[in-house]
C-alpha positions as CSV (number, residue, x, y, z in Angstrom):
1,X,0.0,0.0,0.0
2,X,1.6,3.3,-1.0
3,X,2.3,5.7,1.8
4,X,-0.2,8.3,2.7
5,X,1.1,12.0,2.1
6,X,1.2,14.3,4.9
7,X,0.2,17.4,5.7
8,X,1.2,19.8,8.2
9,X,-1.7,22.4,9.5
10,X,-0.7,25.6,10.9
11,X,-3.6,27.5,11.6
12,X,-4.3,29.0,15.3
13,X,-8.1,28.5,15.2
14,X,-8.7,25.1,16.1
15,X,-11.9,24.5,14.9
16,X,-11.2,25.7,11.3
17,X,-8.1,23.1,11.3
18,X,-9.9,20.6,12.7
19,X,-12.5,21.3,9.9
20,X,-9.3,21.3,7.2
21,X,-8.1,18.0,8.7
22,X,-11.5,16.0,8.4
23,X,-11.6,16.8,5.1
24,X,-8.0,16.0,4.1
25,X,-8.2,12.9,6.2
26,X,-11.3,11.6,4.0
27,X,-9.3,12.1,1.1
28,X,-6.7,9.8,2.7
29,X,-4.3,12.6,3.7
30,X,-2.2,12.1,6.9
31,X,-2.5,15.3,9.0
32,X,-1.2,16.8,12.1
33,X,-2.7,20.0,13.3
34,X,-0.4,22.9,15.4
35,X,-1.5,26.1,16.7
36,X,1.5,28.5,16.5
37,X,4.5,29.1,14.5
38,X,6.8,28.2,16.9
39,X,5.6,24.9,17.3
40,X,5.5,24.2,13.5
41,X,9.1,24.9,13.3
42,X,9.6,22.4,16.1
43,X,7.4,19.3,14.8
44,X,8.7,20.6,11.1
45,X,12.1,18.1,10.5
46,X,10.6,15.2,12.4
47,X,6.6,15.0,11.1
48,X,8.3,15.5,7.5
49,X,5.1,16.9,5.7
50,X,4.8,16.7,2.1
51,X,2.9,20.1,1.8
52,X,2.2,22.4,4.6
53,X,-1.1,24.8,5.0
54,X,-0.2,27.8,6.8
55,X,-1.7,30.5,8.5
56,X,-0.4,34.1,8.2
57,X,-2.0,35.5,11.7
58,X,-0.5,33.2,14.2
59,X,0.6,34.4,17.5
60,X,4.2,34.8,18.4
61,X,5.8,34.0,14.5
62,X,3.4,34.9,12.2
63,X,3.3,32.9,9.0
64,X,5.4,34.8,7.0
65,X,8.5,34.5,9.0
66,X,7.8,30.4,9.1
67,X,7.4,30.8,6.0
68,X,10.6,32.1,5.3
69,X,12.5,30.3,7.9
70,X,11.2,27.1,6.2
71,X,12.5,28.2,2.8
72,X,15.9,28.5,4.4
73,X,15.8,24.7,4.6
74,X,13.1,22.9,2.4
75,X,11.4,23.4,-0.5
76,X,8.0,21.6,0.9
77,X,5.3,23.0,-0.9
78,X,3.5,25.8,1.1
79,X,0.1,27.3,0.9
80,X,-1.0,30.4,2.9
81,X,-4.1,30.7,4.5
82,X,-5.7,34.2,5.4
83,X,-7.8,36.5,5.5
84,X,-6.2,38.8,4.5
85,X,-7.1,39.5,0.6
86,X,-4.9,42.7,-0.6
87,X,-2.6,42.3,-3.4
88,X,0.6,43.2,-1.8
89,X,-0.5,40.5,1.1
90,X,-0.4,37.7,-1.7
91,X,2.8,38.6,-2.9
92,X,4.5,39.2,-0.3
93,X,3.4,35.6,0.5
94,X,4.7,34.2,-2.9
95,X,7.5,36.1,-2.7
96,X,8.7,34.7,0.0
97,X,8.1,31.1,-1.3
98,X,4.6,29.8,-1.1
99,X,3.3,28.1,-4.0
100,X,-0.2,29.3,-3.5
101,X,-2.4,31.7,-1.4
102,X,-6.4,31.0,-0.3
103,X,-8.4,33.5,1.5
104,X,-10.6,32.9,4.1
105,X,-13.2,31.8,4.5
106,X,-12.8,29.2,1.5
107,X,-14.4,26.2,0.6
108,X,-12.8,23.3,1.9
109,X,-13.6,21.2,-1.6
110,X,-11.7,24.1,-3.1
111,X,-8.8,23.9,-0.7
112,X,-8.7,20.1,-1.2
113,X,-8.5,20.7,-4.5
114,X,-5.7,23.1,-4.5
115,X,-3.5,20.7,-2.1
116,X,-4.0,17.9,-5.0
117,X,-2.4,20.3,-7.6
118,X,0.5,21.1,-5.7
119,X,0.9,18.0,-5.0
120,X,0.8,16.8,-8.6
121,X,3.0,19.9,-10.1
122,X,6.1,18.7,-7.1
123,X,6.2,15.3,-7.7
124,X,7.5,15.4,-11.3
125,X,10.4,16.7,-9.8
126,X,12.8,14.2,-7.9
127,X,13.1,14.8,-3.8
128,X,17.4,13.6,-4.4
129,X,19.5,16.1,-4.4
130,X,21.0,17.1,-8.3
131,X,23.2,14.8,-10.3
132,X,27.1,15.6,-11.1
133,X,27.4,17.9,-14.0
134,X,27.8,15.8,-17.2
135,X,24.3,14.4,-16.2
136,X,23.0,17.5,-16.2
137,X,23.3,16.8,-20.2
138,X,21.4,13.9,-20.7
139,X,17.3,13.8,-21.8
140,X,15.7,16.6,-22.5
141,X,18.0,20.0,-21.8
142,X,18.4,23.2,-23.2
143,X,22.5,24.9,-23.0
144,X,23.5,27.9,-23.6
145,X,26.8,29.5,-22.2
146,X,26.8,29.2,-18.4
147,X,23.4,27.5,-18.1
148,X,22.2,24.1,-18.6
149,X,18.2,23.8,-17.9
150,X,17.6,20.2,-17.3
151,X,13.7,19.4,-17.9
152,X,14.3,15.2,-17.5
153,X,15.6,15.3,-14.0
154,X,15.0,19.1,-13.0
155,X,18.2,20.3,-12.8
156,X,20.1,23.9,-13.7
157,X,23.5,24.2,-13.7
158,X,24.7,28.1,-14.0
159,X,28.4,28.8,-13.8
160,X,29.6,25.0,-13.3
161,X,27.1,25.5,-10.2
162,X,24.2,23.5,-9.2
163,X,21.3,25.8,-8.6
164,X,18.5,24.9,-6.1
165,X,15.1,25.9,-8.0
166,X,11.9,24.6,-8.1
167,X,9.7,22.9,-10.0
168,X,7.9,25.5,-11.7
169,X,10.6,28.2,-11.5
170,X,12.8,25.5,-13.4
171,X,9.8,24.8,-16.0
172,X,9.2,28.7,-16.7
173,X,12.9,29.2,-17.3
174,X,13.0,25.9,-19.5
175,X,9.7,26.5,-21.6
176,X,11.3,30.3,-22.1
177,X,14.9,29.3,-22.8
178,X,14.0,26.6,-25.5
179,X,12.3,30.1,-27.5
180,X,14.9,32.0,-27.3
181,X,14.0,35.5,-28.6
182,X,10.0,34.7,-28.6
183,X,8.2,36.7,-26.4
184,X,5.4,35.7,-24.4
185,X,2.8,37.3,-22.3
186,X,2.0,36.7,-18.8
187,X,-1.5,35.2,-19.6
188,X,0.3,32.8,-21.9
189,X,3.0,31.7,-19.6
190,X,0.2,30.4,-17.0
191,X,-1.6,28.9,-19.5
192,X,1.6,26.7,-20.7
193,X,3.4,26.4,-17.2
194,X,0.4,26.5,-14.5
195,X,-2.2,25.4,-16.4
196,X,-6.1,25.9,-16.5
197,X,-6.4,24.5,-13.4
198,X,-4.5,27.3,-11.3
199,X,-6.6,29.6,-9.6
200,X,-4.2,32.7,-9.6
201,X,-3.0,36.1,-11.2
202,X,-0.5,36.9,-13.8
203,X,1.4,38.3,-10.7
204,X,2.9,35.0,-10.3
205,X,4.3,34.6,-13.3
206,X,6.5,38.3,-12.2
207,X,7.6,36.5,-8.7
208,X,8.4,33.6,-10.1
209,X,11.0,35.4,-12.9
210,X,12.2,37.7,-9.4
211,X,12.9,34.8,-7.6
212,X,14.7,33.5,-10.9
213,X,16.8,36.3,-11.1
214,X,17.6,36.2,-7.7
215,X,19.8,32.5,-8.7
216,X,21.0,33.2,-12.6
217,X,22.3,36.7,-13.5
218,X,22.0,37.8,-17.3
219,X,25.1,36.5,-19.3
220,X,27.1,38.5,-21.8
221,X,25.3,35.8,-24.1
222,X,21.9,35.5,-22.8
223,X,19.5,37.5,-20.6
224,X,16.0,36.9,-19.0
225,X,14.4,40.2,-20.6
226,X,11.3,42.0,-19.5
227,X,9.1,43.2,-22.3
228,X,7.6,46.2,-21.2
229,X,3.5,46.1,-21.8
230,X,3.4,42.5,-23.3
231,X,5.3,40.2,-21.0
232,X,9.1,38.1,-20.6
233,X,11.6,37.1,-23.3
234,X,14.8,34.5,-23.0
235,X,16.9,37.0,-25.5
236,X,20.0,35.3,-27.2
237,X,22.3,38.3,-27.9
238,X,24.1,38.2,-31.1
């Protein structure tokens, strides 16, 4: 029997994670439920979730700083809870990592739903850590000077260097790279890399190139290039 997936609950009002973990347990999810952010650090390394459902307004460490601290070590997907619904709430959020951001009160078949898609968009990626670097050219790649973009067992190289980035930051930068030159607008970026199924603004498609530009610095070859008005380009310079 394959292993249930876990889920970790951070959310301070206990009868709306009790409510979350009745629904994820009928869908066969294994849950645990904590009330602050101090406490999910803690139970964190050893419960070992495979996606975590956090609260922003916790007492103590609010859900942005677990947030972040749990970026420093993990890249277990994350989805913010709140009720808080202002724009620059949900970036922050992404910005600092979170795959996805619901706002309360939601519907928990909806929320279900969302944990499923994660879910589905992580595991294509391996959990082990990346390969040495000639297998970084093996299956499907793209390479240009600098960077290899490994789609077959989501992997970058930049500068000889492994790069930690992922899933969907290392599909964006692959789907761009292998057009080089083509623009493409934000509307059609989610369509090819998130899909119909995501439930989200063309904002995400600007955090995730931030964050990507954060790791990989434009070469004397090859930049990541912003297309004022219309949307993102892989430019090959000549």
């Amino acid at each position: 029997m394959a292993e249930k997936q876990k889920v970790l609950i951070v959310d301070d009002d206990a009868n709306i994670a009790e409510l979350i973990s009745l629904y994820l347990t009928k869908e066969c999810y294994e849950t645990k439920i904590v009330l602050d952010g101090e406490e999910a650090l803690r139970v964190f390394p050893a419960f070992r979730p495979n996606i975590v459902l956090l609260d922003l307004m916790l007492p103590g460490i609010d859900g942005y700083q677990v947030c972040r601290e749990l970026r420093a070590s993990s890249q277990v997907p994350i989805i913010m809870l709140s009720a808080k619904g202002e724009i620059f709430d949900k970036v922050l959020g992404l910005e600092l990592g979170a795959d996805d951001y619901m706002i309360k009160p939601f519907d928990s078949k909806e929320l279900v739903a969302r944990v499923k898609a994660v879910l589905r968009r992580y595991q294509t990626a391996p959990a082990a850590a990346p390969s040495p670097a000639a297998d970084h050219q093996q299956g499907e790649y793209v390479e240009y000077p600098g960077l290899i973009v490994n789609l077959t067992n989501y992997s970058v190289i930049y500068q000889g260097q492994s790069i930690d980035m992922p899933p969907k930051e290392l599909e964006l930068l692959y789907f761009l790279a292998s057009s080089p030159n083509q623009v493409f607008t934000r509307e059609q970026l989610l369509d090819h890399i998130w899909g119909y199924e995501y439930i989200g603004g063309t904002r995400t498609v600007d955090v995730h190139i931030k964050r990507m530009r954060e790791k990989i610095k434009d070469n004397d070859s090859w930049a990541l290039t912003t297309v004022w008005g219309i949307g993102y380009k892989f430019e090959v310079k000549r």
